[in-house]
Every structure is written in structure tokens, then in C-alpha cells.
C-alpha positions as a printed NumPy array, in Angstrom:
array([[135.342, 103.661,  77.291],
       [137.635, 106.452,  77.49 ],
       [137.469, 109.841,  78.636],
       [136.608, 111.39 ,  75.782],
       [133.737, 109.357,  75.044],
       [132.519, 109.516,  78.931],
       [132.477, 113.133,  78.344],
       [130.498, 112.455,  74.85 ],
       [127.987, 110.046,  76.421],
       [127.385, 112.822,  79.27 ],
       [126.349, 115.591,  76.919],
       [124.457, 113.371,  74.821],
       [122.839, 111.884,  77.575],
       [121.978, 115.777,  79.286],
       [120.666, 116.746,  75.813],
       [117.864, 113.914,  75.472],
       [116.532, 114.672,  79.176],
       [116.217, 118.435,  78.058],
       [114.156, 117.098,  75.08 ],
       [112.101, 114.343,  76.729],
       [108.344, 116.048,  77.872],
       [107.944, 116.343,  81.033],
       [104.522, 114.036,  80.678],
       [106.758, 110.887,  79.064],
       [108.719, 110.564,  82.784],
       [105.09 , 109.785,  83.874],
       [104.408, 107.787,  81.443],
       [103.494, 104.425,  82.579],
       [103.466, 101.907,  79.4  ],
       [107.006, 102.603,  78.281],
       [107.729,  99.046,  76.674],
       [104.121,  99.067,  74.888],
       [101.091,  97.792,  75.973],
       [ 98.314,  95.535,  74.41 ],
       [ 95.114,  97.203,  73.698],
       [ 93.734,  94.198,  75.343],
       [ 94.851,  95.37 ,  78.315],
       [ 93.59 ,  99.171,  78.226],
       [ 89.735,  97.978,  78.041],
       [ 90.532,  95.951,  81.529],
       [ 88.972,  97.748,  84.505],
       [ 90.59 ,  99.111,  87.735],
       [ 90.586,  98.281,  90.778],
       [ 88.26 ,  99.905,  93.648],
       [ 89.865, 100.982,  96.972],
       [ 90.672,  97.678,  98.853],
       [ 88.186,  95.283, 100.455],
       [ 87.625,  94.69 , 104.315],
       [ 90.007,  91.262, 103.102],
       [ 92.483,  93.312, 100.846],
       [ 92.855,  95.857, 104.098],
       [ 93.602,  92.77 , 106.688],
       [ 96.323,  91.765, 103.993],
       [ 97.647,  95.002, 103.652],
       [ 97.902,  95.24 , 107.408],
       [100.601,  92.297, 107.063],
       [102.95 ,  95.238, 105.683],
       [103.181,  97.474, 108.199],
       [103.468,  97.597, 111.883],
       [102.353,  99.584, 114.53 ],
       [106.216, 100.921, 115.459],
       [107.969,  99.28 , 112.527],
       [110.723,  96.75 , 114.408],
       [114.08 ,  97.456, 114.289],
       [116.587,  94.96 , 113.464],
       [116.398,  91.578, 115.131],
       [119.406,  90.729, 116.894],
       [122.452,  89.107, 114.948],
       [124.205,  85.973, 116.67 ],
       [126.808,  86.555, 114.15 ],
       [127.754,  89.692, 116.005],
       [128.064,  90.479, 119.413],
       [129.076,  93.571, 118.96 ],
       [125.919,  94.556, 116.475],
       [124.252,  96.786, 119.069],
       [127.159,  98.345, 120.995],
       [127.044, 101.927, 120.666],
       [130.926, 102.532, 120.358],
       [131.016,  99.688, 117.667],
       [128.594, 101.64 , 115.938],
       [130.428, 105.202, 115.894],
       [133.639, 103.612, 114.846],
       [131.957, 101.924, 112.067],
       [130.49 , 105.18 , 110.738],
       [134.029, 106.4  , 111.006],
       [135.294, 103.567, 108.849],
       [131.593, 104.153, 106.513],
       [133.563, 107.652, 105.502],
       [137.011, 106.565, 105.245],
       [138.563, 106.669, 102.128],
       [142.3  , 105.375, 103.999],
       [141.362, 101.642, 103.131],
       [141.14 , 102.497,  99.438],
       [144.421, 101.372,  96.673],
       [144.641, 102.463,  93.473],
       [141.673, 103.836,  91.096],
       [142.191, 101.843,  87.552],
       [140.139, 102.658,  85.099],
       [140.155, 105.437,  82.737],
       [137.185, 106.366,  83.015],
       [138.329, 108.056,  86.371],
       [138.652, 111.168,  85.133],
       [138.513, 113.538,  88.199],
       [135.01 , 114.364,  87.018],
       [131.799, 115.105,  88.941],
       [131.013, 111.444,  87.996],
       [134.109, 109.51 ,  89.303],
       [135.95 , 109.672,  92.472],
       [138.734, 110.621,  91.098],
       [141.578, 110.905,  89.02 ],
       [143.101, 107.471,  87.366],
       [145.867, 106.03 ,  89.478],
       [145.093, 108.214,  92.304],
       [144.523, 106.281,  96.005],
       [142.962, 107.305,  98.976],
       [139.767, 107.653,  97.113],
       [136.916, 105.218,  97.627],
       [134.651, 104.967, 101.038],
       [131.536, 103.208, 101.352],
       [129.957, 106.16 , 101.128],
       [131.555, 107.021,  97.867],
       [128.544, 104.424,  96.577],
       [126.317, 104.276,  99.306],
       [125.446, 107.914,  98.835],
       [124.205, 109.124, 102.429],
       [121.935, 111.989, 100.873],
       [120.728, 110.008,  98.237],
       [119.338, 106.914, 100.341],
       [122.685, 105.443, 100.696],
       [122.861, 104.492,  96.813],
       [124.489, 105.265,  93.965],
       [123.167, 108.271,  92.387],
       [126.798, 109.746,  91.342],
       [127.346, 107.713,  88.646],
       [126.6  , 108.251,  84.987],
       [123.466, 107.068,  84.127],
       [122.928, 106.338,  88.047],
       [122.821, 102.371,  86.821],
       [126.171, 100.746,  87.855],
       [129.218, 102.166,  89.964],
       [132.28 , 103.241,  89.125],
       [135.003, 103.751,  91.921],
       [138.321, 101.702,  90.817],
       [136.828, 100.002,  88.103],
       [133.408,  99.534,  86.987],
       [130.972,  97.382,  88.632],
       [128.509,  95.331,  87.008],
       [125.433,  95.217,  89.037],
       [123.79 ,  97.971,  90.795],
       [124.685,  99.545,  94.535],
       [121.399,  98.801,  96.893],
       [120.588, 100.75 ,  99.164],
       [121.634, 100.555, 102.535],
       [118.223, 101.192, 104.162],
       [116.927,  98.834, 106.769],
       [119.736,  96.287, 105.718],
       [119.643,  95.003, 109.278],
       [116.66 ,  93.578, 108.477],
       [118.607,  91.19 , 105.528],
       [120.343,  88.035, 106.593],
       [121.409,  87.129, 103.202],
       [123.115,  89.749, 101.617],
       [123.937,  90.864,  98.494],
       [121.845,  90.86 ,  94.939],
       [122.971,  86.98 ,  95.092],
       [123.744,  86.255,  98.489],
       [127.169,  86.019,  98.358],
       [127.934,  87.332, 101.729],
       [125.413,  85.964, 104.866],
       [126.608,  88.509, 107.809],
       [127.843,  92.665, 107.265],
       [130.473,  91.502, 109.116],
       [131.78 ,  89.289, 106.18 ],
       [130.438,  91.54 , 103.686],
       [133.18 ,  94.405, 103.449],
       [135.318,  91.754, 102.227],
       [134.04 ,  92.143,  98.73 ],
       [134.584,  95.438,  97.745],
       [137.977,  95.992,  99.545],
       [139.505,  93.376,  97.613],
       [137.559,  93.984,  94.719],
       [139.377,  95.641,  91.628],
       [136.189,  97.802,  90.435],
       [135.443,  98.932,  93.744],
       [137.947,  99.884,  96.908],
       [140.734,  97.737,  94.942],
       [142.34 ,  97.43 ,  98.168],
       [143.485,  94.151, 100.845],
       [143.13 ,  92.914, 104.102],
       [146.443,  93.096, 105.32 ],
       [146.859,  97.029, 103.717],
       [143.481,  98.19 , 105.655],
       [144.479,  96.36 , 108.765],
       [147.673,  98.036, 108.593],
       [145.525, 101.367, 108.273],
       [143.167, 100.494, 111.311],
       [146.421,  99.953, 113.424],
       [147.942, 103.395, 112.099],
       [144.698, 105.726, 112.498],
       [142.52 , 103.965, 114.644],
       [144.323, 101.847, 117.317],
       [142.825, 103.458, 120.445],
       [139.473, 103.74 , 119.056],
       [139.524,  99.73 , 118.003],
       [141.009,  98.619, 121.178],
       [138.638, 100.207, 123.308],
       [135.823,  98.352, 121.377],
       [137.751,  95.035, 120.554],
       [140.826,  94.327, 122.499],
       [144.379,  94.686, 121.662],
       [145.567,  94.924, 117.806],
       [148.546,  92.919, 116.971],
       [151.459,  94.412, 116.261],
       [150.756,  95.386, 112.441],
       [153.807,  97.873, 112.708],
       [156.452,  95.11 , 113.018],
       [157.3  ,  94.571, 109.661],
       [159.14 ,  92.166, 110.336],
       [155.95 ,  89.767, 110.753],
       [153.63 ,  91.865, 108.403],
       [155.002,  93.317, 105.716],
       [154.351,  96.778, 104.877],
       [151.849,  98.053, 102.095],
       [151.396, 101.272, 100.737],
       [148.023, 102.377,  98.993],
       [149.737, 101.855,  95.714],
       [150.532,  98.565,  95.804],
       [147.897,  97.287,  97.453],
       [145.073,  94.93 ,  95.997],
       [144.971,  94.691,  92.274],
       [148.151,  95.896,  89.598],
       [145.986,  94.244,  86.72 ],
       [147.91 ,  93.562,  83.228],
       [145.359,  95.641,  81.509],
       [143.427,  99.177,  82.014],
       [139.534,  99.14 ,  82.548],
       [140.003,  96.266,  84.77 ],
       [137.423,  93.272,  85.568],
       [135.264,  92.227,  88.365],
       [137.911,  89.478,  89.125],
       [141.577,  90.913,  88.563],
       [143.522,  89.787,  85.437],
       [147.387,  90.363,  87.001],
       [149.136,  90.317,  90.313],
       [147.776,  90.303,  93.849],
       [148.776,  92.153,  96.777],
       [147.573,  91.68 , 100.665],
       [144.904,  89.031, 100.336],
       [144.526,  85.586, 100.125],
       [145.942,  83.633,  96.733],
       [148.304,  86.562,  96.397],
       [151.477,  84.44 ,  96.191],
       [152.982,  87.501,  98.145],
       [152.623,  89.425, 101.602],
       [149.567,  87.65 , 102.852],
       [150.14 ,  84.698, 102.002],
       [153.814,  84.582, 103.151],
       [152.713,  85.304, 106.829],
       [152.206,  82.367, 109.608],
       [148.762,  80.553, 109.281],
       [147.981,  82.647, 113.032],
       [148.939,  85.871, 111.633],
       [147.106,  85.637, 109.184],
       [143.877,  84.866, 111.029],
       [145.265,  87.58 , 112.648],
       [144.991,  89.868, 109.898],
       [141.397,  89.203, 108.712],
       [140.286,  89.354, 112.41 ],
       [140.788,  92.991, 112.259],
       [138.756,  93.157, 109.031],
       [135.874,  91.342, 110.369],
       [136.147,  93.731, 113.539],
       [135.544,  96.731, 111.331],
       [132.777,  94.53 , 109.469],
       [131.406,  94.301, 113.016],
       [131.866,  97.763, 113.677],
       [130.154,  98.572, 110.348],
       [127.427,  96.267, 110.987],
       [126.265,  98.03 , 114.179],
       [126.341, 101.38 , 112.568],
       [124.5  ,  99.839, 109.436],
       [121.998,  98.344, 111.412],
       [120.768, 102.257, 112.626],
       [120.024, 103.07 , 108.654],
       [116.304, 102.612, 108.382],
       [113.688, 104.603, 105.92 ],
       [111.643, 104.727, 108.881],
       [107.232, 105.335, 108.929],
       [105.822, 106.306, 105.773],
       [102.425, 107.623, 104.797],
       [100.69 , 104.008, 103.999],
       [101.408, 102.957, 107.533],
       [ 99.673, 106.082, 108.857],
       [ 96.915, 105.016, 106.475],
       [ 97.143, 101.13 , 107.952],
       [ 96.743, 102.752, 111.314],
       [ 93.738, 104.946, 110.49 ],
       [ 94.322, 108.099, 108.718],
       [ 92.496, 107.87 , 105.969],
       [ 93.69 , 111.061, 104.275],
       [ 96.844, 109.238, 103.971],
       [ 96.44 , 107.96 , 100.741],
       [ 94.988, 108.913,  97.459],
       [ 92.226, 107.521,  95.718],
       [ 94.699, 106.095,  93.004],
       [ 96.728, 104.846,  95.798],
       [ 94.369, 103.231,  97.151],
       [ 93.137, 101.737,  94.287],
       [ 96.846, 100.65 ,  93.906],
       [ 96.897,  99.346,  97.537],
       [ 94.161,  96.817,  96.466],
       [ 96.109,  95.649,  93.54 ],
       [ 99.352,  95.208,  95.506],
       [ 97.774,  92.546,  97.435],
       [ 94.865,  91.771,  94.773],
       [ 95.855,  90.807,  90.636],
       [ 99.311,  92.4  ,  90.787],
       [100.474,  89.339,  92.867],
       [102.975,  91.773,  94.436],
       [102.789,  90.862,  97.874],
       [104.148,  87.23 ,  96.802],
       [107.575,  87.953,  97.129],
       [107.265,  91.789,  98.642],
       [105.536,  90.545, 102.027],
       [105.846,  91.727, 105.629],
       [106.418,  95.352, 107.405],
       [110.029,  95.565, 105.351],
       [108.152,  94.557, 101.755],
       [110.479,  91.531, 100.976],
       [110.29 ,  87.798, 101.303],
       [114.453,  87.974, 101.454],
       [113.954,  85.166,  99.113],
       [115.795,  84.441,  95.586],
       [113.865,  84.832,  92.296],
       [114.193,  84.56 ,  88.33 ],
       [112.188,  87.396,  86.969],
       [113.181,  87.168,  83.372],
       [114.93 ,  90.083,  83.051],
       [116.972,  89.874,  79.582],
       [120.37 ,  92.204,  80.5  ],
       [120.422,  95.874,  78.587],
       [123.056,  97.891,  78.377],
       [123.732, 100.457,  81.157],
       [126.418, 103.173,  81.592],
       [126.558, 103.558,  77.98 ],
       [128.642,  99.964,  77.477],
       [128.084,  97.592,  80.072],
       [125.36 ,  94.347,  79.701],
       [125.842,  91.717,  82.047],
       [125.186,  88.758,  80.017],
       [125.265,  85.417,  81.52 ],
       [124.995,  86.031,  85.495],
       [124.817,  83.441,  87.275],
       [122.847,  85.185,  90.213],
       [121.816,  83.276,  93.917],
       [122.943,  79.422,  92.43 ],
       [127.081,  81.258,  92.715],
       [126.282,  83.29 ,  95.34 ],
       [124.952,  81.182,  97.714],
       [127.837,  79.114,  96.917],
       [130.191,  80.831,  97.423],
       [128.776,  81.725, 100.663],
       [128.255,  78.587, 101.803],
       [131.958,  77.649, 101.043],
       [133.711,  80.921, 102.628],
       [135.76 ,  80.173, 105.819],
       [134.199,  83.697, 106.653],
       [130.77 ,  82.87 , 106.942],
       [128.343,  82.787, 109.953],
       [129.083,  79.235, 110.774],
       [133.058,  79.575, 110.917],
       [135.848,  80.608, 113.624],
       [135.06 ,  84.622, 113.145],
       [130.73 ,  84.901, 113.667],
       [130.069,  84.962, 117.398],
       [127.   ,  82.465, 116.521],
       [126.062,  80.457, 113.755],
       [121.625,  80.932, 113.619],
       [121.584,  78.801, 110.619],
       [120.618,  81.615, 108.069],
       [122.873,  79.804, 105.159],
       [120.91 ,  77.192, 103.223],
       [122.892,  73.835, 103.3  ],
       [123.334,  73.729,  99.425],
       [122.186,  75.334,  95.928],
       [119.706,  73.597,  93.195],
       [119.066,  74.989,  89.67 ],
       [116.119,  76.876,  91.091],
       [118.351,  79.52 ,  91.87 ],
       [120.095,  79.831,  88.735],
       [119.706,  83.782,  87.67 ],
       [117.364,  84.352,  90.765],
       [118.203,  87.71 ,  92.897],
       [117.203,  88.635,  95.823],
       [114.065,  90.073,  96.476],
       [114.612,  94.077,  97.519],
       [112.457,  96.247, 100.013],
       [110.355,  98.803,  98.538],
       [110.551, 100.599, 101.62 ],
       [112.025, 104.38 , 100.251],
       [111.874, 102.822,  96.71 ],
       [110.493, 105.966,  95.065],
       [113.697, 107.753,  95.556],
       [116.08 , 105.167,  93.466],
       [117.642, 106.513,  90.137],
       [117.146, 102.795,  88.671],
       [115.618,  99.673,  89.4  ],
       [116.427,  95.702,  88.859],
       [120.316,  94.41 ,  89.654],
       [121.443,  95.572,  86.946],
       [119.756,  99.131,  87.177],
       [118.821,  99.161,  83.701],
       [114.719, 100.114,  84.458],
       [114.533, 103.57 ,  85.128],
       [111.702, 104.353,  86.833],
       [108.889, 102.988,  88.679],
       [106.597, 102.53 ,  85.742],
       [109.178, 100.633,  83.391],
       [109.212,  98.263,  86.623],
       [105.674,  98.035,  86.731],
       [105.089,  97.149,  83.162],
       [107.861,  94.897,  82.828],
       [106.122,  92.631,  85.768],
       [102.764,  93.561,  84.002],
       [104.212,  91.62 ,  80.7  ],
       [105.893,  89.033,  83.026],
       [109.293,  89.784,  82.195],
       [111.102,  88.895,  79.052],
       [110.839,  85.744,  77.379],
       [114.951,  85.03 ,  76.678],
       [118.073,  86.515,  77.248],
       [118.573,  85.147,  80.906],
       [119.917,  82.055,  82.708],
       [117.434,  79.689,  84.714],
       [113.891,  79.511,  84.529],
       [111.448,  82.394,  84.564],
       [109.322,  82.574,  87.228],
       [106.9  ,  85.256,  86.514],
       [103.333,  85.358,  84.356],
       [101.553,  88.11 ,  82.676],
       [ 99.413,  90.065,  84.616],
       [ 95.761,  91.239,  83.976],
       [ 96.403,  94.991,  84.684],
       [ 95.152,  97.673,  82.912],
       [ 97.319, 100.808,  82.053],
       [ 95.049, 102.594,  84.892],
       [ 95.989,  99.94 ,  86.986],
       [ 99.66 , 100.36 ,  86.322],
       [ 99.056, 103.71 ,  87.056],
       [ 97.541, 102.914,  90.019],
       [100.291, 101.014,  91.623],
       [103.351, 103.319,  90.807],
       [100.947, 105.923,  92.785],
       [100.895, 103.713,  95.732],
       [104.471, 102.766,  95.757],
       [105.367, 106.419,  96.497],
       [103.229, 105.708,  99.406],
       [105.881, 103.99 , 101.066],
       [109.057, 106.407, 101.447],
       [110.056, 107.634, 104.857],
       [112.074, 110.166, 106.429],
       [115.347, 108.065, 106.519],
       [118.057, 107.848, 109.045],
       [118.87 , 110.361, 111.752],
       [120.917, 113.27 , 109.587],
       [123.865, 112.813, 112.265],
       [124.255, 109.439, 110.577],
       [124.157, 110.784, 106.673],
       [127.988, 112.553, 107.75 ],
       [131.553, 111.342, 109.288],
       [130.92 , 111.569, 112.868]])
């Protein structure tokens, strides 16, 4: 997709939101309903047994992360303000690639400009840490386009497995994927080392010990932002780059020339600043909400259609299956069904794979929680894979929910009530890899109603504001 037509899909895109009603966003039954299903009844307000299960979902003083033997650094407080330095820095970033980076509102940038992507460039402080810059507010765009949606970063301390797949077990390990991806930072290891040692030495070596000498070129070659990461053969590039390598591992080049130390070297530094980010991560949490100041007593809390949606929620919508404890998910893997769509005007990701690779992959990476970089291995990786995870994601909270642009992995449901009646029609019947896990529901379209009421009932106030900006 080219400019032109980025700019074309924008105006047609403003033009049918100034001629939807304002009723149809609150429309609940958006894929159709049977008129079975309108002629079921609602539920009442919950049960003395409905209210002990709800209780399972909230907390008195909702627990903040549990510690992370992968990270001994995870509640240091000067870990944590360098890694919000490093959330806001664009330094680590190569080249932006695709032409749809047109120095728009939408992009971050101009094509073939550097410099340009943070992790707050899609982790959006203001809007939840998500993407809602975007077009469409589905899928990212920094170098490249993505192909599954940005999550939010809210109360991921709580997640040991991370990613819509699990393809990264520790934040630590994590910022390895997007700065070597092409669609996102399109950057390397060795370039944003060689960045930490040039803008943040004193700042690292107060919280980790001495960098190694990342200026001698001599041992470690220097990279600009240019030539870092990907130089793919084509425009619009991949997920997985289609040309020549620069600063990572399989690059045939800079990284891999250096000694088998130095290059340990090298990626300690990265999963220092995954450390660093890790503790400042772990301070991002949605925080109370009004359904745990009904759990606790105040009645007045909640509405009478919340309510009624509370009971569901733990009742005939089967929700609390997967969405359980204080943090509303299991952290568990599952095949909904969902048959791909098209999102960001081209884009359908046919074919993925989901936790069956990701795991995987995770399980195989010499960065994981049980190799030479995690400060303790607490066995959070599963041994091995089975089909049962083929096209399964993982489970997200629905803690601040409300406030997402879009909904599933690939962001392709738009608002709370598509969600609700796609797990109301138990999700598609083909288009997806792996087995299905979900049945239809008995739910009215009251009911449905009923429970996108209540799951407004569980945004918060969010982080501290001194963490939404670069310290």
C-alpha cells in the first residue's frame, strides 16, 4: 500500500465514522443474531454463589507483581528509571522501510528516516500503553508493518509467558524481538549496545557494572543507524527480513565476526536494558476499578445491567474459564476460532501458527529463563509443545479493557460487543489452524448487553502520570 492509497483509505475510513449513528457503536449483535436467542431471558443480579465466585477476581489491595527469579534487578529502583529512559528512546531505532511511512500523523515518520521508533512509539503511554496511532488502531506500523496487534503494557508483570504466543518467557528477553525486527525498531544488538555505551555509560554502570569497551572498533565494529538491522531486497518489508543482516546473530557480518565472548558480551548489554525495562514495566498497572469497590461492599458501584452482567461472567457466559483471578486471565493458551479479517485496509494473517511456534521458539532460545543470562530459572517454560496449541493465543487481562481501539491478536473486533457476540456464536467455524475450543453460548442479546456493561466495570486509573513521560 502506498502513500497515496494510505491517504485514500484514511478519508474513506473518516467519512464512514461521520455516517455511522451514534446508536450502531452500541450496538451489541453486530455479526447477527438468531431470533432464538432474543426470546432467552437475562440474568438477575448474581447469587450469594455467583458473588463468592466473583470475589475470586478481585482482591482486597490488588498484588503487585510477584517477584521474577529471572531478574535480580526487577525491583531496583535505578533499574527501573533507566529503563523508562530506554521505554522513550528512539536512539536504538535503524531505518524506517516501508512506504507507508509517510511522515503522517499515522506513522513515525518519514521512509528511510532513523532515529524514529521507541517502545513507546507503540506502547502509547496515554492511550494504555497500546497502539492507538495507527490507522485503523488494529496492527502497528513503525519500520514495517506488523501483523498482530500491540497489547497493552498494563500489569504485564503479572505475565510470565509473554507475547500473543509466548515467544519470549522473561521482559528481559523480550526486547529482543522488536529491535531486530524489520516491521518494528529494525535495529541490532550490537548497534543499540553501541548506543547504551555512547549515551548511557554512567547511568548503566552504576546499575550493572562496567560496559565493555564498545568504542574500540577494533573488537566491535562500528554501526551507524543506517545500516543497522535489516537492508531488505524489497520495500514494504516482512516480519522476517528478505535481504542482508546487520548486528545480530546469522548476519554473516559484524556480529557474527566478533569472538564467541564478545559476543556474549554484546547481548549482555541488551538483556541489561531488558532488565532495566523489566523493572520499570513491572510499575505499569491499571490499578482498582469500580467492580472491586463493589466486591468490597459498595453497592452503588455497579449498575443493575452490570450486575446482571457480573452474574453471567461467572454464570452461562463461561467467561471466568479462561479470564480467572484478580488480573482476569488464566495466562493460558487457547484456540478461539477466530477466522483472520483483514485489518489496516490490506493485512489478514492467514495461517498463524500461534503458542505451538511460540512456545518453541522459546523453549529453544539460548536467551530464555533457563540459560547463562536469567539470574534464576523458576521453571515457567513448559518442557515441549503438542498440537493443542496449534493457533491458541494467550489469554489477555480485561483489566482496563474498555479503553482498547480493537480486540483479538489480530485487532480485527472493534469493540466490546463484536467480542461479545463472537464468543456468544462460539467463534467461527473455519478459517483457522488447530482445533476450536469454544461452544455457542445461551445468551440473549440483553445478556450480551449485559456483559459489555460490566466489562467497563473493570478499568482503573492506570499508572502514576510520572511514568506515562521520559523521566
Amino acid at each position: 500500500m502506498r502513500g497515496a492509497d494510505l491517504a485514500l483509505a484514511r478519508r474513506i475510513a473518516s467519512f464512514s465514522a461521520a455516517l455511522l449513528p451514534a446508536w450502531a457503536l452500541a450496538t451489541v449483535c453486530l455479526g447477527g443474531c438468531s431470533s432464538d436467542a432474543t426470546n432467552q431471558p437475562s440474568s438477575g443480579a448474581p447469587t450469594a454463589a455467583e458473588r463468592a465466585a466473583l470475589s475470586t477476581l478481585s482482591a482486597p489491595t490488588l498484588p503487585p507483581p510477584g517477584p521474577d527469579a529471572s531478574n535480580r534487578f526487577a525491583d531496583n529502583a535505578q533499574a527501573a528509571a533507566l529503563g523508562q529512559r530506554f521505554f522513550f528512546e528512539t536512539a536504538f531505532s535503524g531505518k524506517l522501510l516501508d512506504g507507508d511511512d509517510d511522515g503522517s500523523d499515522n506513522t513515525l515518520g518519514m521512509q528511510g528516516q532513523t532515529g524514529k521508533v521507541a517502545c513507546a512509539g507503540c506502547h502509547v503511554p496515554s492511550a494504555g500503553f497500546l497502539d492507538n496511532r495507527t490507522l485503523g488502531e488494529e496492527i502497528s506500523l513503525a519500520a514495517g508493518w506488523g501483523r498482530r496487534r500491540t497489547p497493552s503494557l498494563l500489569n504485564v508483570g503479572q505475565v510470565k509467558l509473554l507475547m500473543w504466543d509466548g515467544r519470549h518467557d522473561a521482559l528481559y528477553n523480550q526486547p529482543f524481538g522488536p529491535l531486530e525486527s524489520p516491521v518494528e525498531m529494525n535495529s541490532s544488538r550490537l548497534f543499540a549496545a553501541e548506543q547504551v555505551f555512547a549515551l548511557y555509560r554512567a547511568d548503566y554502570e552504576t546499575v550493572f557494572g562496567a560496559l565493555p569497551p564498545l568504542d574500540d572498533s577494533t573488537r566491535f565494529p562500528a554501526l551507524d543507524a543506517t545500516l543497522t538491522g535489516c537492508q531488505p531486497s524489497t520495500v514494504d518489508p516482512v516480519p522476517t527480513c528478505n535481504g542482508t543482516e546487520h548486528g545480530m546473530p546469522g548476519d554473516g557480518a559484524e556480529f557474527d565476526g566478533l569472538s564467541a565472548a564478545d559476543q556474549d558480551a554484546v547481548s549482555e548489554v541488551i538483556v541489561n536494558m531488558g532488565k532495566a525495562l523489566g523493572a520499570y514495566e513491572r510499575l505499569l498497572s491499571c490499578g482498582p476499578s469500580r467492580f472491586d469497590r463493589w466486591i468490597a461492599g459498595d453497592d452503588s458501584a455497579l449498575s443493575a445491567s452490570e450486575q446482571r452482567g457480573a452474574a453471567l461472567f461467572v454464570g452461562r457466559g463461561q467467561c471466568s474459564t479462561c479470564h480467572s483471578g484478580p488480573y482476569l486471565s488464566d495466562q493460558k493458551f487457547h484456540n478461539v476460532g477466530l477466522q483472520p479479517g483483514t485489518v489496516a485496509v490490506v493485512f489478514t494473517d492467514q495461517g498463524d501458527q500461534g503458542a505451538i511456534s511460540g512456545l518453541a521458539a522459546a523453549i529453544a532460545d539460548p536467551l530464555n529463563t533457563g540459560g547463562k543470562f536469567s539470574d534464576g530459572d523458576d521453571q515457567r517454560l513448559p518442557t515441549a509443545v503438542d498440537d493443542s496449541l496449534t493457533g491458541a493465543f494467550r489469554t489477555p487481562s480485561l483489566r482496563c479493557e474498555a479503553r482498547r481501539p480493537s480486540f483479538m491478536h489480530t485487532g480485527q473486533l472493534k469493540s466490546l460487543a463484536d467480542v461479545v457476540t463472537f464468543f456468544t456464536r462460539g467463534g467461527d467455524a473455519f478459517g483457522y489452524p488447530g482445533t476450536n475450543e469454544l461452544m455457542p453460548l445461551d445468551l440473549s442479546v440483553q445478556d450480551q448487553a449485559d456483559l459489555v456493561a460490566f466489562l467497563g466495570a473493570f478499568e482503573g486509573p492506570g499508572p502514576n502520570a510520572s511514568l506515562s513521560v521520559p523521566p
